[in-house]
C-alpha positions in Angstrom: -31.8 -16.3 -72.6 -34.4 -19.1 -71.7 -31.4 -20.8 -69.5 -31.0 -17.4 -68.0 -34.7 -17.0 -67.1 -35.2 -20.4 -66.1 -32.1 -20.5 -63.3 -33.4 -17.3 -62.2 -36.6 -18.7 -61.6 -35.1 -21.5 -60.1 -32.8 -20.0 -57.4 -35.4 -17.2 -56.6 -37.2 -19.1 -53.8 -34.2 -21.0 -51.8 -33.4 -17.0 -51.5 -37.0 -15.8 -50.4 -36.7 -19.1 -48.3 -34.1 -18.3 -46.5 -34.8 -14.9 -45.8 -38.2 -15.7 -44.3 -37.3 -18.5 -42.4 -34.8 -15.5 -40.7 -37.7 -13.3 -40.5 -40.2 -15.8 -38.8 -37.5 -16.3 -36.0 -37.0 -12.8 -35.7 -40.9 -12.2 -35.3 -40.9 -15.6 -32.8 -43.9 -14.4 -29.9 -42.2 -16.4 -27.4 -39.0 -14.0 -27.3 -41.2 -11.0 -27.4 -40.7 -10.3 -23.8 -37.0 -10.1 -24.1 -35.1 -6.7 -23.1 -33.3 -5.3 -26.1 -30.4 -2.8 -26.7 -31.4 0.8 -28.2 -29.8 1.9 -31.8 -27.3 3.9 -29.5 -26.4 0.7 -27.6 -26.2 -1.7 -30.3 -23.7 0.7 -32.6 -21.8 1.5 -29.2 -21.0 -2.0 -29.0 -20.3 -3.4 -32.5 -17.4 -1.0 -32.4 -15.3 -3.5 -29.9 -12.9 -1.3 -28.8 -12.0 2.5 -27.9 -9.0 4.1 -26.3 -9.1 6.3 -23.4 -6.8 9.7 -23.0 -6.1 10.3 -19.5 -4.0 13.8 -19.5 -4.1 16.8 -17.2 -1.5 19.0 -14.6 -1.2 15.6 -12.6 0.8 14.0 -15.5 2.8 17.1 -15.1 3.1 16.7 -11.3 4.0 12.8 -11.8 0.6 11.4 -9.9 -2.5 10.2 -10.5 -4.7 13.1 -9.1 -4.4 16.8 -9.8 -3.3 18.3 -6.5 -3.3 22.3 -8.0 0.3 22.6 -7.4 1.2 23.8 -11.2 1.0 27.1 -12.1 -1.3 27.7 -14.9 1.8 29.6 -16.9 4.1 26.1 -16.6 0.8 23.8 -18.5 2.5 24.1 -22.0 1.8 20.5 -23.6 4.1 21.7 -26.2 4.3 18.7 -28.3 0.4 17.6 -28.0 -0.8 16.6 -31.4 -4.4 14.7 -31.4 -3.5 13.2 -34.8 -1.1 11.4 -32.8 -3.8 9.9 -30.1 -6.2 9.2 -33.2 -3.0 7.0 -34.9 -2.8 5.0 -31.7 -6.4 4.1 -31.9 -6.7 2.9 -35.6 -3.5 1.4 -34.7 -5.3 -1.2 -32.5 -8.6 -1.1 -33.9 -10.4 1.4 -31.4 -13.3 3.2 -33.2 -13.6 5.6 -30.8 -11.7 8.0 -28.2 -13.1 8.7 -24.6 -11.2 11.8 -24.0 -10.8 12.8 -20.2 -11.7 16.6 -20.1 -12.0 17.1 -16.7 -11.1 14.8 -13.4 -11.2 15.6 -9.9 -8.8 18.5 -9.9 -11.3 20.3 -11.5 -8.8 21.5 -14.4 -10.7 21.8 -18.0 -9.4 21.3 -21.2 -11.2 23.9 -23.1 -12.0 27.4 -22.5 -14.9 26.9 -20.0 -16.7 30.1 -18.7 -17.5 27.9 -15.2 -13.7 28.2 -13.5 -10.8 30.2 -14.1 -9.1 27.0 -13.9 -9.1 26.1 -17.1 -6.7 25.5 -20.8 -7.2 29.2 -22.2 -5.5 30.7 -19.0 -2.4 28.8 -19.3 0.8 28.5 -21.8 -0.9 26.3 -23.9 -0.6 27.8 -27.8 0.1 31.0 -25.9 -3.8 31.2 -24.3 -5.5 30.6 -27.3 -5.4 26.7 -27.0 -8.6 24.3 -27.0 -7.6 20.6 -27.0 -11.2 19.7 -27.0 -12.1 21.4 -30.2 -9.0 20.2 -31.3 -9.6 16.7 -30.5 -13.4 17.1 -32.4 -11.6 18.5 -35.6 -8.9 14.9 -35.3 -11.9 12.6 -34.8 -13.6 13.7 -37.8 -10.5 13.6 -39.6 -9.5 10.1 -38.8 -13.4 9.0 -38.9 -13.5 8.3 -35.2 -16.5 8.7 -33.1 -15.5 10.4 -29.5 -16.5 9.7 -25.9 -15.9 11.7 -23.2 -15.1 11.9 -19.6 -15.8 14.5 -17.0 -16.5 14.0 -12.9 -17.4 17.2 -10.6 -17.1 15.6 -7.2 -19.6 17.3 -4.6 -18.0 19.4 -2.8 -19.0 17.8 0.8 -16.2 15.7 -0.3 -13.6 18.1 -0.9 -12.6 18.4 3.1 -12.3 14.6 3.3 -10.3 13.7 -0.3 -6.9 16.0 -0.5 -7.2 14.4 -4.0 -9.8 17.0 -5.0 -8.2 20.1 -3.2 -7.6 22.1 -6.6 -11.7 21.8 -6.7 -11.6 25.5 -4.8 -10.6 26.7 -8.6 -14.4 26.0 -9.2 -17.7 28.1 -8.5 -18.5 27.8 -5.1 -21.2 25.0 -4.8 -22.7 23.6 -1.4 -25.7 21.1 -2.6 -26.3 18.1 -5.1 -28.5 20.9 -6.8 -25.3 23.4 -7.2 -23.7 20.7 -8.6 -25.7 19.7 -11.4 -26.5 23.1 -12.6 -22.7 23.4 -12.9 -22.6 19.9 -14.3 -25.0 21.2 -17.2 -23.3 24.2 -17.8 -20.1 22.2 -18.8 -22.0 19.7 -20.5 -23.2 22.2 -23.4 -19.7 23.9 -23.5 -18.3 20.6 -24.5 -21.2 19.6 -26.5 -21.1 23.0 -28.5 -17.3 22.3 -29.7 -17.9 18.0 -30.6 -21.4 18.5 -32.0 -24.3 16.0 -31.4 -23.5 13.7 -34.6 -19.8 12.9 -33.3 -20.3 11.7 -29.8 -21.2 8.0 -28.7 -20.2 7.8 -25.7 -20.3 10.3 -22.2 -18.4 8.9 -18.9 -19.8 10.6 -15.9 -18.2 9.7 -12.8 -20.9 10.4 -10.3 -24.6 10.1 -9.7 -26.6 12.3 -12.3 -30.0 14.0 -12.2 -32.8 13.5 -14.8 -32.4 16.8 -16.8 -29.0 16.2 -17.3 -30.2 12.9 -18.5 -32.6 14.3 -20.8 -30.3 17.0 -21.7 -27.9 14.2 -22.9 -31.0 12.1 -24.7 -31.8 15.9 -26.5 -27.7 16.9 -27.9 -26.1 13.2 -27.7 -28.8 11.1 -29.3 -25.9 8.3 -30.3 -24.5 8.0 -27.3 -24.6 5.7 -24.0 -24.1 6.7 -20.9 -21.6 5.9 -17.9 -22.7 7.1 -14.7 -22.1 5.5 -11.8 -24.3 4.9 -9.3 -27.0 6.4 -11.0 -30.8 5.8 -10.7 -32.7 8.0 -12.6 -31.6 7.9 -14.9 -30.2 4.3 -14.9 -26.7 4.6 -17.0 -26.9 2.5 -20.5 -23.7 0.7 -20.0 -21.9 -0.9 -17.0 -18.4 -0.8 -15.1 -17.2 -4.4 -14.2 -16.0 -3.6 -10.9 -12.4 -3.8 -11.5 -9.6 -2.1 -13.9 -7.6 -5.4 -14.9 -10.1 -5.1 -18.8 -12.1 -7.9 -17.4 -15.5 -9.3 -17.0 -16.9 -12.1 -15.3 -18.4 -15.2 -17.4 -21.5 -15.2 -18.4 -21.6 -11.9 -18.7 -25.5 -10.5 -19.2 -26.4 -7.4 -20.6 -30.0 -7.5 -19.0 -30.5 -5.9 -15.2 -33.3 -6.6 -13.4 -34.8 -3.1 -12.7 -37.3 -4.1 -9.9 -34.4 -5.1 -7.7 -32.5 -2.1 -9.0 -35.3 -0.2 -7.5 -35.6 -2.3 -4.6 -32.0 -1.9 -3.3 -30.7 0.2 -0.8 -27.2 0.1 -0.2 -25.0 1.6 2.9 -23.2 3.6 1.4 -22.2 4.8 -2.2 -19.5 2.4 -3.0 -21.6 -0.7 -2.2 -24.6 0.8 -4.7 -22.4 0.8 -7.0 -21.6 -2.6 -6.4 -24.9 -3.9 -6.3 -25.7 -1.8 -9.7 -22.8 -4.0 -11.3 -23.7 -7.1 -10.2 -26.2 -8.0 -7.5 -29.4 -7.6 -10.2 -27.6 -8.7 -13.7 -30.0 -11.7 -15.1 -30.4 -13.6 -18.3 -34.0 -12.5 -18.0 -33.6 -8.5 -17.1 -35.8 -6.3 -18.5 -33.4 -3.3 -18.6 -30.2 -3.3 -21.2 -27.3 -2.0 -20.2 -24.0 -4.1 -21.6 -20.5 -4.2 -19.7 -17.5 -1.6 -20.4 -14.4 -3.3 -19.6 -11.7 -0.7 -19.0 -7.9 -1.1 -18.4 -4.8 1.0 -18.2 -1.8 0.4 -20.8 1.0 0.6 -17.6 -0.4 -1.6 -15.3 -2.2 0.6 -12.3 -0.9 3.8 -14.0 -3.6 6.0 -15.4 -1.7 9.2 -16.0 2.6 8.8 -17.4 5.4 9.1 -15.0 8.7 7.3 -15.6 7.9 4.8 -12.6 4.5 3.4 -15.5 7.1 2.9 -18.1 8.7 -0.4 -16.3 4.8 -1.2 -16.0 3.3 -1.9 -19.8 1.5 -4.7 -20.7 2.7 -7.4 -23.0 0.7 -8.1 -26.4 0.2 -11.4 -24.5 -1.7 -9.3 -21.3 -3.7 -7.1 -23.8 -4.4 -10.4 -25.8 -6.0 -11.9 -22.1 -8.0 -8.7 -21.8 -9.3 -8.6 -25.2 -10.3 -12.2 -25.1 -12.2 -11.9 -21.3 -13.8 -8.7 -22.6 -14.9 -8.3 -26.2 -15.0 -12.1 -25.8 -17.2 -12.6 -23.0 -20.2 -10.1 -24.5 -18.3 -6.9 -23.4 -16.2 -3.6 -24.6 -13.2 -3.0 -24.0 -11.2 0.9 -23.8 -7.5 0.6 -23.1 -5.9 3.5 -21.9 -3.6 6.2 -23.4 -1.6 8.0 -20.9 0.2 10.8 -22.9 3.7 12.5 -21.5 4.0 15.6 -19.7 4.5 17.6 -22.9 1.2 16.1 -24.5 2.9 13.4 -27.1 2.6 9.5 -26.8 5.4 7.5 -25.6 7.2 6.3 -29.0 7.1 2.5 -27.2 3.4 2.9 -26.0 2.8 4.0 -29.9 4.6 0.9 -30.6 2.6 -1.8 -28.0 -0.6 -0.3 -30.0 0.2 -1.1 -33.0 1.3 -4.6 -32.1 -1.8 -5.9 -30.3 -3.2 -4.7 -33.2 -1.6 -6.6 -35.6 -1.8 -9.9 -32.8 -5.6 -9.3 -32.5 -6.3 -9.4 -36.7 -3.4 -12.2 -37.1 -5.2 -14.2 -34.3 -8.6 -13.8 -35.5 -8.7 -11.9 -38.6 -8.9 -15.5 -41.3 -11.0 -17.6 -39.3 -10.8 -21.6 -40.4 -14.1 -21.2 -41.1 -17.0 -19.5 -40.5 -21.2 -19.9 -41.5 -23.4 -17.1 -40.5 -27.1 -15.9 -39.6 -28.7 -19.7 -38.9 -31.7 -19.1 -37.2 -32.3 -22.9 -35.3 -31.0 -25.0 -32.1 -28.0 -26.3 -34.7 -25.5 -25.0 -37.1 -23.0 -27.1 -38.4 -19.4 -25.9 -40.2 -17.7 -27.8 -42.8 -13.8 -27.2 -42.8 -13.5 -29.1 -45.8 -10.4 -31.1 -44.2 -8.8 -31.9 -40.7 -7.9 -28.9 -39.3 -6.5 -28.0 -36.0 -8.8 -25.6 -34.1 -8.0 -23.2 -30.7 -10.4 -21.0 -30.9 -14.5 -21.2 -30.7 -15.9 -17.5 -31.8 -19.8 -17.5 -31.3 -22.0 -14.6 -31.7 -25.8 -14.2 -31.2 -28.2 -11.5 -33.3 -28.6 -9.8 -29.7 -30.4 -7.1 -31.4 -33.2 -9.1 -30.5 -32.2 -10.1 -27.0 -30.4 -12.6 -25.0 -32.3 -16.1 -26.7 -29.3 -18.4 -26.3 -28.9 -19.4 -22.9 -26.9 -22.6 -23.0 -24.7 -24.1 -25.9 -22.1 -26.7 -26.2 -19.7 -26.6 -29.6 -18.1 -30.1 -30.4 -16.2 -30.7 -33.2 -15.7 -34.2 -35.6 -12.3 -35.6 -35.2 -12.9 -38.7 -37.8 -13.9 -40.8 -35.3 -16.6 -39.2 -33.6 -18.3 -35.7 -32.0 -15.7 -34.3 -29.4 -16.6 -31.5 -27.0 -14.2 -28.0 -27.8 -16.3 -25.8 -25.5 -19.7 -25.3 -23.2 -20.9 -22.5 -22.4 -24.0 -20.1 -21.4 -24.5 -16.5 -22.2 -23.5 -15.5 -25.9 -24.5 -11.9 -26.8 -22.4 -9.8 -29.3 -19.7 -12.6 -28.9 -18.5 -15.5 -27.1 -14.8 -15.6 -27.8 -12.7 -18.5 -26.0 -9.9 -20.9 -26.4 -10.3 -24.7 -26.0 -7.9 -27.6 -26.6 -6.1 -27.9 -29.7 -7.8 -30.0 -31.5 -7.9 -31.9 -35.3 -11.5 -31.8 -36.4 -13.0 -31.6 -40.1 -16.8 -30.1 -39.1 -17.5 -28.4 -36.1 -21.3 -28.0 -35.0 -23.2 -25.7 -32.3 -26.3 -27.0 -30.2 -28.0 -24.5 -28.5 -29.1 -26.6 -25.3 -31.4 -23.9 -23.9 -33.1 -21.0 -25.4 -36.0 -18.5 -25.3 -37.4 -18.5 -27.8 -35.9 -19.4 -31.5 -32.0 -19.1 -31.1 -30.3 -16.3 -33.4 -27.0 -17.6 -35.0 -25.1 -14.5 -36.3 -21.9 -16.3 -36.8 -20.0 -19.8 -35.4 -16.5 -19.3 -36.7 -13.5 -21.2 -35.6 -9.6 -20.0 -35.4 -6.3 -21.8 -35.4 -4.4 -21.9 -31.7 -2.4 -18.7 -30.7 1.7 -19.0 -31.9 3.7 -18.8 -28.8 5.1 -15.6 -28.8 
């Protein structure tokens, strides 16, 4: 019993030790300025990945944009089975589903009260169908969180873009006013059938007013918010200006909101671009991380037989995974469901294997330390061992402190460079030259403040495929 007391007394302070030391870097003054991501922001994002569901009368009509050709009595989705889109997702590793509930056809997939133009008036469990309470009641059954996606273009637009013709199916509306009234309308009728604890993530693809922004805030307290082009307010996550599931390196979740403010763009399409990049800075004061998103059939949002000669290899996804989740992103691959609602058995299948590549790739790291709070954390592999991949991650809960870092490994002989980079974040995720080493250390060359070391982990090189 005295040994006992006496080895408990004796390992009690290298714990307390350690903890503090954590704690007094935490607390550091000089990194007190730093921008930070919300509670919302930070779950969002440790989540990695989410899969998008892209289905409406335009899969039907074999295009990408709901032209308002189908009768409402031929929508039938007669083999649609959420479960199914939920199985894809764990299948991968998604944690959450951004379902598309309305695009620019205007067509809704519940019961709305707004448009005659809707799932209840057509064949659809003979008229009694609501795929979004449906998908609510999957999500929670699979323990999946759910996003979703809706855009009401304004109707100025409507004369100019045959893509939204079918947008006469919705209450008349003439002003940016019209629009968002109608714009909160649908917003509690879908918030009414997922409920405010399920939802942590809402895509709106258009500018939005303030009191649909606090409207979110008050029923969707977990979730972020895509809206593009927004100012007021500002979304809480990014686009990256492209649909290839890439970002840019370094990728910064800070903007700079002063020059946000400050910009005026010609037209919409340039704010946008300007929002995305032109004001992204190590030293923003606004947080508002990058959503990487991509389409399983290359270019194909919505399934016709002409996307299924276009899916992506495991090798592709692999790319994207790597330039998004690894460059301090999020990455949401697409589902594109078939005309009668069900997953393509050999999209089902490409799931499930870049699932299975992403956790034999990086699910048994080499080796791996964690939370070092310091300008240096060394790794012991115990023996030579041939390393491909450098996996960094940063405690960005308390901002972007790492700004520059190089990670060398020892190969006997002497320290040998695998990688240098700059911004960190959630992850930094990248491939270097196969190389033999026995330790591998991080230096954190430049930092605010005292540098945050979640975890430096290292992986073996990728088996040709």
């Amino acid at each position: 019993m005295k040994l006992l007391l006496l080895l408990s007394l004796l390992s009690a302070p290298c714990e307390i030790i350690a903890e503090s030391a954590w704690d007094t870097a935490i607390a550091d003054p000089v990194a007190a300025r730093l921008a930070r991501p919300t509670k919302a922001q930070y779950e969002w994002q440790e989540q990695e990945l989410a899969m998008f569901v892209q289905l409406d009368p335009a899969t039907i009509q074999q295009r990408e944009y709901d032209d308002g050709s189908t009768p409402l009595k031929d929508i039938r989705f007669e083999k649609l089975d959420v479960n199914q889109w939920c199985l894809a997702a764990k299948s991968f590793g998604a944690k959450e589903i951004v379902f598309m509930l309305a695009h620019s056809g205007g067509f809704c997939m519940w019961p709305s009260k707004t448009t005659e133009y809707h799932i209840g008036n057509t064949a659809y469990r003979d008229g009694k169908g609501d795929v979004v309470k449906e998908f609510a009641e999957a999500c929670r059954r699979h323990g999946l969180n759910a996003g979703f996606y809706f855009w009401l273009p304004h109707p100025s637009k409507v004369a100019e873009d045959t893509s939204t013709i079918s947008y006469r199916k919705l209450d008349k509306v003439h002003t940016w006013e019209e629009s968002n009234r109608l714009l909160e309308r649908r917003f509690d009728e879908i918030m009414d059938r997922l409920g405010s604890d399920l939802v942590t993530e809402i895509w709106i693809d258009q500018p939005i007013k303030a009191t649909i922004g606090k409207r979110i805030a008050d029923r969707a307290p977990r979730a972020v918010i895509a809206a593009v082009g927004s100012r007021d307010p500002l979304p809480t996550i990014r686009w990256p200006g492209n649909e290839r599931g890439v970002v840019d390196y370094p990728c910064w979740s800070t903007l700079d909101r002063a020059r946000i403010a400050a910009t005026e763009a010609p037209n919409q399409a340039e704010a946008d671009r300007r929002q995305i990049q032109g004001v992204e800075s190590p030293d923003g004061d606004y947080w508002a991380p990058q959503e990487a998103d991509v389409p399983l059939h290359d270019k194909f949002w919505h399934m016709r037989p002409a996307a299924l000669k276009h899916r992506r290899s495991v090798e592709a996804l692999m790319d994207c995974y790597e330039k998004s989740v690894g460059r301090n992103s999020f990455l949401i691959l697409n589902c594109a469901p078939q005309a009668d609602g069900s997953v393509h058995p050999d999209d089902m299948k490409r799931y499930e294997e870049f699932g299975n590549e992403i956790r034999q790739r990086f699910g048994n790291a080499l080796g791996k330390i964690e939370q070092v709070a310091g300008k240096e954390a060394a790794l012991n592999l115990e023996s030579l061992r041939t390393v491909g991949y450098i996996d960094l991650w940063e405690d960005y809960r308390y901002g972007h402190r790492i700004r520059a870092f190089v990670i060398e490994g020892f190969d006997g002989k002497g320290w040998v460079k695998l990688f240098e980079g700059t911004a960190v974040g959630r992850r930094m995720l990248a491939r270097c030259n196969p190389t033999e080493v026995s330790q591998v250390r991080v230096r954190i060359t430049e930092s605010v403040g005292t540098p945050l070391i979640r975890r430096l982990q290292v992986h073996a090189p990728a088996k040709s495929r």
